[in-house]
C-alpha positions in Angstrom: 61.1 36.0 209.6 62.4 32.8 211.0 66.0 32.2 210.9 66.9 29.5 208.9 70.5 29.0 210.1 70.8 25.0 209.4 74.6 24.2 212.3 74.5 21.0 213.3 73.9 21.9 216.6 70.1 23.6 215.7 69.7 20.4 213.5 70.2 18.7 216.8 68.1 20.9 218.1 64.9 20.5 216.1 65.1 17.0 216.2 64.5 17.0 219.5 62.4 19.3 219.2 60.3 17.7 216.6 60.4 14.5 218.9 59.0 16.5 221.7 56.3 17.9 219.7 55.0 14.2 218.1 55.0 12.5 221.3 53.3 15.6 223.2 50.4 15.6 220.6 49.9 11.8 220.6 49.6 11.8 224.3 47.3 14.7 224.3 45.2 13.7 221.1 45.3 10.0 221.0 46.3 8.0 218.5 43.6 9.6 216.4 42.3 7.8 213.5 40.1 7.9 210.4 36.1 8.4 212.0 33.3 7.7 209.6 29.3 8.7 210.0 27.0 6.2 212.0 25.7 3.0 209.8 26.8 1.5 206.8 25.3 3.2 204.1 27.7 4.5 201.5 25.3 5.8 198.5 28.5 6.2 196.2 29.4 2.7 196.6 25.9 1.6 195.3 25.6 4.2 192.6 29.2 2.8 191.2 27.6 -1.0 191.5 24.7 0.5 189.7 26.6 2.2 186.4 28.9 -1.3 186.2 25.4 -2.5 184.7 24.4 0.3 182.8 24.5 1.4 179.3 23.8 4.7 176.8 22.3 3.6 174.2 24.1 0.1 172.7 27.5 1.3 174.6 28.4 -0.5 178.0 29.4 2.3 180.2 33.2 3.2 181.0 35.4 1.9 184.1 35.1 5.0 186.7 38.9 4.2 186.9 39.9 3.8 183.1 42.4 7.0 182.3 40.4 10.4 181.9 41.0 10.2 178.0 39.2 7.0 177.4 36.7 8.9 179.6 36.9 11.9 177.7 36.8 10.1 174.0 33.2 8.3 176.0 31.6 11.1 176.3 32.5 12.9 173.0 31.0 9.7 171.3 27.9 10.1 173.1 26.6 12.9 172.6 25.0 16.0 174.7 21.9 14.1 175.2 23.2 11.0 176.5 25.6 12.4 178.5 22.8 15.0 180.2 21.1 11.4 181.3 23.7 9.9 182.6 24.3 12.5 185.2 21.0 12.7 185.8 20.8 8.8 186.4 24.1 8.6 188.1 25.2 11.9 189.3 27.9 10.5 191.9 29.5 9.3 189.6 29.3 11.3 186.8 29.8 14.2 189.6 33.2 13.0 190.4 34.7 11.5 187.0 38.3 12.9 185.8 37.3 12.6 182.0 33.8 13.6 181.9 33.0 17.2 180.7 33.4 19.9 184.0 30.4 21.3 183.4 28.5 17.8 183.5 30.2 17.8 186.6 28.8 20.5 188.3 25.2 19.7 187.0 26.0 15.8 188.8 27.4 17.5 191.6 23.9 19.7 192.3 21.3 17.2 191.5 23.9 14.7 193.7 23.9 17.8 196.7 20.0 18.2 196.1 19.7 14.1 196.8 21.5 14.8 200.2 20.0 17.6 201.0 16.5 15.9 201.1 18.0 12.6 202.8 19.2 14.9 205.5 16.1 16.6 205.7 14.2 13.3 206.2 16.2 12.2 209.0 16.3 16.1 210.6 11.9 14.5 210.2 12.7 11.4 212.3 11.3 12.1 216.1 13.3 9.3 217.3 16.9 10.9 216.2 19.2 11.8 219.2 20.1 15.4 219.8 24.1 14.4 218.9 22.7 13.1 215.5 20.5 16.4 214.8 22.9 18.4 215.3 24.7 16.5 213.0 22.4 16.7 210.8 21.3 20.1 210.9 24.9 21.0 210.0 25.2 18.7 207.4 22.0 20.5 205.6 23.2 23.6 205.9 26.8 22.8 204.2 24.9 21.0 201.1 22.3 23.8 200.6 25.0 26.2 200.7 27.3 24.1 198.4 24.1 24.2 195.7 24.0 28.4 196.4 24.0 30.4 192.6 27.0 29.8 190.6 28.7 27.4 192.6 30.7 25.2 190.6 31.0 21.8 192.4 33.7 19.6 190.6 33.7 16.3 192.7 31.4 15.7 195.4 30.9 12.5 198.2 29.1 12.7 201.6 30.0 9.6 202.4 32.0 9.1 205.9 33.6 12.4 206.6 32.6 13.7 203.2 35.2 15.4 200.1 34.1 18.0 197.7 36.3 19.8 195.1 34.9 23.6 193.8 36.2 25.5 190.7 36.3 29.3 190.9 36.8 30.7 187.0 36.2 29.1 183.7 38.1 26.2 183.9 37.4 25.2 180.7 38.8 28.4 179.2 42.0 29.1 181.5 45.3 29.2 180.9 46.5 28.8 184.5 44.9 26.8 187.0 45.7 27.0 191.1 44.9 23.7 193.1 44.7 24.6 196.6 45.6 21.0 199.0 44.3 21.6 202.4 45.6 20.0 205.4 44.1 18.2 208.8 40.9 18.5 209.8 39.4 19.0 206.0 36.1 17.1 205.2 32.7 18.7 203.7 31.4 20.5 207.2 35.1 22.1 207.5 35.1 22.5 203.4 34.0 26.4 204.5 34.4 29.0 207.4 31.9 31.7 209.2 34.5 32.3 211.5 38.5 31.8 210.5 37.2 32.0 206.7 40.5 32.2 205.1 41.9 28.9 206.9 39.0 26.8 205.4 39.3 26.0 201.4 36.6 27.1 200.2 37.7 30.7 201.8 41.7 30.0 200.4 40.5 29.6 197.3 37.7 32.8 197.1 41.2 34.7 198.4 43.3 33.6 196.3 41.3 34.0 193.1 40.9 37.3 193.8 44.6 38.0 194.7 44.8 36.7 191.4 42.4 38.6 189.4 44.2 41.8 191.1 47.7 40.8 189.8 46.9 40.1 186.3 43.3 41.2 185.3 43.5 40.6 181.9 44.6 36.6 182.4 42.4 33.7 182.4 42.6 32.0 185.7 41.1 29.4 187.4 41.3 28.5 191.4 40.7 24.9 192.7 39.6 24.6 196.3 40.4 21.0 196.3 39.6 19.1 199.3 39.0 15.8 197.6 40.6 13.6 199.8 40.1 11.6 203.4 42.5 14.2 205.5 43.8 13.5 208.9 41.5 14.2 211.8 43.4 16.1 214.6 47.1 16.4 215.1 47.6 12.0 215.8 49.3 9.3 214.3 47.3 9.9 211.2 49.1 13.6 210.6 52.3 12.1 212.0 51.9 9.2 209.3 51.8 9.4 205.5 49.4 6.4 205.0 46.4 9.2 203.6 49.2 11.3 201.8 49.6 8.4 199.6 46.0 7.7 199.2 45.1 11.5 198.4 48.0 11.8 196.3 46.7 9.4 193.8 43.6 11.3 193.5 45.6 14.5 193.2 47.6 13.2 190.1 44.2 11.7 188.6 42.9 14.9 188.9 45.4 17.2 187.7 46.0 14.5 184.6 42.3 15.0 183.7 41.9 18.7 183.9 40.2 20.5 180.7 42.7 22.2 177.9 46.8 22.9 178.1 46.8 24.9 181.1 49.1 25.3 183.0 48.5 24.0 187.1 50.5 25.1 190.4 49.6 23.7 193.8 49.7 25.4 196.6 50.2 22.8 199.5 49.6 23.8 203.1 50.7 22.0 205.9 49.6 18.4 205.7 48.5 19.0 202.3 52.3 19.7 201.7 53.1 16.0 202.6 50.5 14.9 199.9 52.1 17.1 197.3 55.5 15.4 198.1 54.0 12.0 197.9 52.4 13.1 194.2 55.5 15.0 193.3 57.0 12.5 190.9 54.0 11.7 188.8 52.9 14.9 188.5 51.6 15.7 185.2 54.7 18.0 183.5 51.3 20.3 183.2 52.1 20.9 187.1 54.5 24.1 186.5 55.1 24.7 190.3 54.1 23.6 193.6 54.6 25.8 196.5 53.8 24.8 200.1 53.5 26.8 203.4 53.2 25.9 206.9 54.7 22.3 205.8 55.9 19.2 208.4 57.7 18.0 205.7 57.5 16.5 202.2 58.6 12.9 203.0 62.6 13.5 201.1 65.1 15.4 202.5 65.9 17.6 199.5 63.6 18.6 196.8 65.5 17.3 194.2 64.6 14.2 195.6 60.6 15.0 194.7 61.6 13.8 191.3 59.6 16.9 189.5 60.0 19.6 186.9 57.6 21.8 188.4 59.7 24.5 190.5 59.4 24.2 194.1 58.5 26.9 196.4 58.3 27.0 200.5 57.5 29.7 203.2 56.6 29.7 206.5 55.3 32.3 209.1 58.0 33.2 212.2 54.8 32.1 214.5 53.6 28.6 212.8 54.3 26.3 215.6 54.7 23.8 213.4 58.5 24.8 212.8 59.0 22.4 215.5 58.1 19.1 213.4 60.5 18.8 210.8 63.7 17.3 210.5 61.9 13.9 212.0 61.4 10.6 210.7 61.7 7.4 212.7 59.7 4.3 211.8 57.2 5.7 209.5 56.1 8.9 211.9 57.4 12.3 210.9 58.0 13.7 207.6 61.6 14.4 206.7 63.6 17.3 206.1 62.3 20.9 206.3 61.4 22.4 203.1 62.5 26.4 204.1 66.1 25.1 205.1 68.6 26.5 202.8 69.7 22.6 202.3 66.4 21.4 201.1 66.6 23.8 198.0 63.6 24.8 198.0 63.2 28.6 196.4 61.9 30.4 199.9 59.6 33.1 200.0 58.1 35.5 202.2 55.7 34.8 204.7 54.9 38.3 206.2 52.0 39.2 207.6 50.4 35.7 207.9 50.5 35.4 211.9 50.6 31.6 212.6 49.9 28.4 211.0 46.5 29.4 209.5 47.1 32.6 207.9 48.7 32.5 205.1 45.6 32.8 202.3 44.5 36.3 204.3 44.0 39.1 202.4 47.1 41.7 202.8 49.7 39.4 203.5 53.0 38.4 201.8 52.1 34.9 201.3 49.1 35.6 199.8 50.3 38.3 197.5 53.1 36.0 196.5 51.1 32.6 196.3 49.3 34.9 193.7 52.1 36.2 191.3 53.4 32.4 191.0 49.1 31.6 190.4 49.5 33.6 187.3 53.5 33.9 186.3 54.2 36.8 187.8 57.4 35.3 188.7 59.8 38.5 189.5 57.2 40.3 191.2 58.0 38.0 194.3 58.9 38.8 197.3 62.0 36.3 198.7 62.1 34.8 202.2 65.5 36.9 202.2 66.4 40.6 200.7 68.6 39.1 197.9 66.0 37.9 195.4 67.6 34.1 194.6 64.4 33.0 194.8 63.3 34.1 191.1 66.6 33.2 189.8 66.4 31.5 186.6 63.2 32.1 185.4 61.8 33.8 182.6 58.0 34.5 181.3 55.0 37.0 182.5 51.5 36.2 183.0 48.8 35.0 180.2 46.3 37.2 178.8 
């Protein structure tokens, strides 16, 4: 494991360290930014334009942003067959609206996927398209066909620009825990899920983790959330090294844990980037948030995580070969992201990483992290394994899993 001896002098150290690390990527990479699709097109945009003028039967239709219970109390009102219309007739944005019924969702979310699929399939028809923009294409196809594949359950769901998607594993309606996976860099709809390196995507975290799950306590109702429902940085440049699209993804993080179905209880489990947008939506967390645990992390934007301003416990760990390590303990003029959460001064409860061999392992099958990310998924809490052999990690906390 690595050491987390926190002298001055290895302080010093990693700052520099950290420093090093920044400026090397940003010379290498570029000062990589945001990159959207070709043309101007953005069918969610026009669909949202579309319900601000439309109407079930003598009632104007909600505010997409109005709070997920004056959503929720819409759609009650309604009725089934209204409601079955409306995400027919609008099923972008019934597709991705905290409030509205998940399993409307997911029926939005396929005939929304099936729309795609064909619009991709006309231009893949186009002679005139360039070999850059079929292969583009071709890929794009593929991922929406295989998002509408038999019991998928599709929760939110936007090809525009780089593309976000959301997918429930379990009866979300019907659990009594619920795990939010937040990916990090590089996460859009064609990187949503993995052939190769399956268990660093989200849609492969998730299928691991639910399992892990269903292992530890068979008897409890779970749910897994591979939630990649935000614009993510793309590469390791300023974008990573910023928090501008922490902030922005955070707000969609606390809108959708706010909205979720039923009392359950939620823990996030935040990797690397991801772990700066669960320190950005730390303090409005919904107290429903019972624990956020993040591994592989630059940094949560405080320097302690008492300063997150949460109830929910916090948990870190991090592999002795993640070469991020060496970006904590950095923030100058915006870039960096603060103190590292596995340092004893942070106060984060650390837990084992073993087995998880580098920054993209630690959702595979067989490994510590995974085993462990599991018993906090379903309260499990002194089955833990601690970053260290006393077990001060699962000090102070009492209660099993739910049947």
């Amino acid at each position: 494991m690595t050491s987390f001896d926190s002298s001055p002098t290895l302080a010093a150290w990693r700052m520099l360290l950290a420093l090093a690390v920044v400026f090397v990527l940003l010379a290498t990479t570029g000062w990589t930014t945001i990159r959207r699709q070709p043309g101007s097109e953005d069918p969610h945009r026009a669909a949202l334009a579309a319900w601000a003028h439309g109407s079930a039967g003598h009632r104007r239709l909600p505010d997409p942003t109005a709070p997920a219970r004056t959503i929720a109390d819409f759609f009650d009102a309604i009725g089934a067959w209204h409601s079955a219309r409306l995400a027919d007739e609008y099923p972008l944005v019934v597709g991705n609206l905290n409030g509205a019924p998940v399993t409307l969702r997911y029926r939005a979310n396929r005939l929304a996927l099936g729309r795609a699929l064909a619009a991709e399939r006309r231009r893949l028809s186009n002679a005139k398209l360039s070999a850059d923009g079929r292969r583009e294409a071709t890929r794009r196809a593929h991922r929406f066909a295989s998002l509408m594949g038999p019991g998928r359950q599709i929760l939110a769901f936007d090809a525009s620009g780089p593309g976000r998607t959301a997918e429930v594993l379990g009866d979300l309606d019907r659990a009594s825990r619920v795990s939010v996976i937040v990916p990090g860099v590089d996460t859009n709809l064609l990187t949503f899920q993995k052939t190769r390196g399956r268990y660093s995507a989200p849609a492969g975290m998730a299928r691991s983790l639910y399992d892990a799950e269903r292992r530890a306590a068979p008897g409890a109702r779970v749910a897994v959330i591979a939630w990649a429902d935000y614009t993510s940085p793309v590469g390791v440049g300023i974008d990573a090294a910023i928090g501008r699209l922490a902030e922005s993804g955070a707000v969609r993080l606390v809108d959708m844990t706010t909205a979720l179905p039923g009392a359950s209880r939620v823990t996030l489990f935040c990797h690397s980037y991801g772990s700066v947008l669960c320190g950005v939506a730390a303090p409005r967390l919904p107290e429903r948030v019972t624990d956020v645990a993040v591994a592989g992390s630059p940094g949560m934007r405080v320097d302690s995580a008492a300063q997150l301003a949460t109830r929910a416990r916090v948990w870190a760990m991090r592999d002795a070969d993640d070469w991020i390590q060496g970006v904590p303990n950095l923030e100058i003029g915006g870039v960096g992201h603060g103190a590292d959460p596995v340092e004893p001064s942070f106060g984060a409860r650390r837990l084992s990483a073993a087995g998880a061999d580098g920054h993209t392992g630690y959702f595979e099958p067989g490994t510590e992290s995974l085993d462990n990310f599991a018993d906090i998924g379903v309260g499990a809490y002194q089955e833990l394994t601690c970053a260290s052999a006393d077990s001060a990690c699962r000090s102070g906390i009492s209660g099993g899993t739910d049947a």
